[in-house]
N, C-alpha and C positions, 0 to 999 in steps of 0.2 A: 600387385595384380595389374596388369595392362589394360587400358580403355580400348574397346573397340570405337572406329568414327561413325557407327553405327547401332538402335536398337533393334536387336533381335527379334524383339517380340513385334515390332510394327513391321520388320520386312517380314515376316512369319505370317501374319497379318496379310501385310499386302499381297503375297503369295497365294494364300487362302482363297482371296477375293478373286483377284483374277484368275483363277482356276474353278471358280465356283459361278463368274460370271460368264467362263468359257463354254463350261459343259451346259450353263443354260441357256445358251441363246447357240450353240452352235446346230449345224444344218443335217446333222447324221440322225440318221432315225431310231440308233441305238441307244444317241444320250438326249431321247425324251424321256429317257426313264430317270434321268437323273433332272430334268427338268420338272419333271411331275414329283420325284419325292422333293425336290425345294419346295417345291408350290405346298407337300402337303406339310411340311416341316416349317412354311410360315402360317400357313392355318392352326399348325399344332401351337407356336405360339401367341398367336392372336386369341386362344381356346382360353391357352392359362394367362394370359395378360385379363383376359376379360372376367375368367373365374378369381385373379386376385384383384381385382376393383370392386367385384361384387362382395368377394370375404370383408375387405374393406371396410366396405357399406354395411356392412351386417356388424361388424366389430366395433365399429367406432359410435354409430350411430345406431342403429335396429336394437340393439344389445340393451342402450340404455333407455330406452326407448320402453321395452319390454318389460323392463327393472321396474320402472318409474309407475307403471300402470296397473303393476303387479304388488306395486307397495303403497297404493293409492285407492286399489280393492281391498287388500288388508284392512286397509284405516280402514273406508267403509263399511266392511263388514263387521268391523272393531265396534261404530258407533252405533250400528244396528244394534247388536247386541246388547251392548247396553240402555239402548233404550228401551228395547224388550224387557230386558231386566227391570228396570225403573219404572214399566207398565204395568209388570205383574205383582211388584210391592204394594201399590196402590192399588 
């Protein structure tokens, strides 16, 4: 198979970009419409970059968090109990 002197994917790439920086900064007032869906297409992923920091924060941390206090009322509710019990023997 013959090497290209060249990858495909970064001139693909680079193609993308300068065509993507053309229609958004260019002077026609037809491709503000493609300036405005970029704008809302990096809002869209600043949405879910920020919804998956927050999943994050919720998974890694909040989760155990919620475990720990949950199994720390158990106990307490456990020794309650029994002392109730041990009140009412006597």
């Amino acid at each position: 198979m013959a090497q290209t002197p060249y990858n495909l994917r970064a001139v693909g790439l680079a193609v993308a970009v300068t065509v993507v920086l053309f229609l958004a900064y260019a002077p026609h007032p037809l491709l503000d419409l493609a300036h405005n869906l970029l704008a809302l297409w990096s809002f869209a992923l600043l949405i879910v970059a920020l919804g998956t920091l927050i999943w994050f924060f919720y998974w890694f941390f909040l989760r155990r968090l919620i475990r720990a206090r949950r199994i720390a009322n158990l106990r307490l509710k456990r020794l309650m109990e029994e002392r109730d019990e041990d009140h009412s023997r006597l």
